[in-house]
N, C-alpha and C positions, 0 to 999 in steps of 0.2 A: 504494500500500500504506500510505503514511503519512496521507494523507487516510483511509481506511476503518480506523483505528488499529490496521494489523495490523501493529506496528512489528517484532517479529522477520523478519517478509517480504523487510523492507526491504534492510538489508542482505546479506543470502542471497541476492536478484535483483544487487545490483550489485556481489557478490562473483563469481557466476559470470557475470555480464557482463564485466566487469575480465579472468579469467580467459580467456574466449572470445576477449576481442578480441585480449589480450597473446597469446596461442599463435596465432591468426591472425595478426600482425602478424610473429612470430619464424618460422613456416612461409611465408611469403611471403617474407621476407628468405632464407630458407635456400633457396628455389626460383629465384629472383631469383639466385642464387651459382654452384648448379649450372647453371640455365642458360649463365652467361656461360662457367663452364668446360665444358660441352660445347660452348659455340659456340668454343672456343680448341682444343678434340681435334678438332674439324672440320677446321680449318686444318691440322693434324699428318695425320689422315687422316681424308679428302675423303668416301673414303663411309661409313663407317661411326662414325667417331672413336668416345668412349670408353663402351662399354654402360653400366659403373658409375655414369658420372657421366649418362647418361639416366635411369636410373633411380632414381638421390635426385631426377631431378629431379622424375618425376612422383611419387613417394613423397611429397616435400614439398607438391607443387600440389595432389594428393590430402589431404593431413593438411587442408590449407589450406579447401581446399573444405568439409571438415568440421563446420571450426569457424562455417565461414560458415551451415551448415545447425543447428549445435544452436543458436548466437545468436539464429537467426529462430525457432527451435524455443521457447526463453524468452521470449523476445519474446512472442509469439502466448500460451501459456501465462501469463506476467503479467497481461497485458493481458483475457486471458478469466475468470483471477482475481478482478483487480482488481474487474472489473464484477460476475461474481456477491458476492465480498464485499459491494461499494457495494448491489446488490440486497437484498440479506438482512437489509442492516445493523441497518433498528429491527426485525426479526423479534423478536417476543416468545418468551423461552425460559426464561421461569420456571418454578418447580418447582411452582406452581401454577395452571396450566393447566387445564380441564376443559371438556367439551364438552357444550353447552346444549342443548336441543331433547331429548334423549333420555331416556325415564324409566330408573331404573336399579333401581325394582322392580318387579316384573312381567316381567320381559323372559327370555324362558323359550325354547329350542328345544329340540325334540324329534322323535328319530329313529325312523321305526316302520319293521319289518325285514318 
């Protein structure tokens, strides 16, 4: 984005990058937690131990997974940016543009009913 001078881009992509990975990183840590204490309600009772704590844990694993999918989601997005900007870049898009080859008197249609 800083090469193709879209310098607002910039920041914006590695604000929600920073974002994505710190909530991935803090939902892995929290799945990571409840796992070990459902594996500690096991040892208390063997078949079923504690639902609650099953269920942050996939809650967390879940968040987790998430974040891993919008990361690659920007990712991809940037990166498809990036290239049409760099594409476009010398596109001329003056306010004096006009297009040759065509005459612009005489050029007449008409509808018969």
């Amino acid at each position: 984005q800083v090469y193709n001078e879209s310098y607002w881009k910039a920041p914006l992509v590695l604000g929600l990058g920073i974002y994505f990975v710190s909530e991935w990183l803090d939902n892995n840590r929290r799945a990571q937690d409840y796992r070990e204490k459902y594996a500690l309600s096991l040892q208390t009772a063997p078949t079923i131990g504690n639902p609650v704590m099953l269920k942050l844990r996939d809650f967390y694993k879940d968040q987790r997974d998430s974040f891993t999918w919008y990361f690659f989601i920007l990712y991809v997005l940037n990166i498809v940016d990036a290239y049409v900007d760099a594409s476009l870049y010398g596109f001329d898009v003056s306010p004096t543009l006009t297009m040759r080859g065509i005459p612009a008197a005489g050029l007449s249609i008409r509808f018969n009913w």
